[in-house]
N, C-alpha and C positions, 0 to 999 in steps of 0.2 A: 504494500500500500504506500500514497506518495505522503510525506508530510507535508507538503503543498494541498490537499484535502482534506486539511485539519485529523487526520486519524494519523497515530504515528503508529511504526510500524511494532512496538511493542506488543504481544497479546493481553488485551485488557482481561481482570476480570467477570465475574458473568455479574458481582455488583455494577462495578465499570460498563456494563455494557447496559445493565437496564437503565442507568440515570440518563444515559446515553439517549435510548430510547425514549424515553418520561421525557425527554427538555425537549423532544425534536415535538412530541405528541400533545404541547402546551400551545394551541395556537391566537389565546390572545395575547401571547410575546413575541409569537411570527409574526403575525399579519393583526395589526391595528386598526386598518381599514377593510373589508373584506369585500365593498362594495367596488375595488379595484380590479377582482379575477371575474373574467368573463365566465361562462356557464360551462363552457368546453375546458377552462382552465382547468375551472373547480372539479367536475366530473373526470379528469384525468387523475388527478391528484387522489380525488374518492376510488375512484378506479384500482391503481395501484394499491391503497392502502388494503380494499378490502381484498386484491389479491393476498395481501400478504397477510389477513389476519385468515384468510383460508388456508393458508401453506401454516400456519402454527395451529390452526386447529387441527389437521392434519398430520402433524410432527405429533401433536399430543396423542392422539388418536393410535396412530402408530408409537407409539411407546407404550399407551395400554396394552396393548395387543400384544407387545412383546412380552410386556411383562405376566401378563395373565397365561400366554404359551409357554413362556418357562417355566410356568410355574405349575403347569400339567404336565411338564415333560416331569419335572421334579417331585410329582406325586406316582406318577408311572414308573421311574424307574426305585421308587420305593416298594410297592407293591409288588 
């Protein structure tokens, strides 16, 4: 990653990373005005976002699934 995109190349913590997330996800400290983003702006921006709150319910989902299959594998090889 560049430090010229404000992230240095350090691997942050996973605190580091949510505060990260939390400051970008405050937007009356971005955008003051909001009657400034046209409707295609904003629907873009909504766009992406809800892509990505799809791909983490997804990651969660599939981490259930992991963990709930391990854990019949690990009563089957009990039995």
């Amino acid at each position: 990653m560049k430090e010229s995109s404000g992230i240095s190349n350090h691997k942050p913590s996973l605190d580091e990373m949510w505060k990260f997330i939390e400051g970008l996800m405050r937007p009356s400290e971005l955008v003051s005005d909001r009657s400034i983003f046209t409707y295609d702006q904003v629907f873009a921006i909504y766009s992406k976002l809800a892509d990505i709150d799809e791909m983490f319910k997804e990651t969660a989902q599939i981490s259930i699934l992991r963990k709930e299959l391990s854990k019949e594998k690990s009563q089957e090889t009990v039995v």
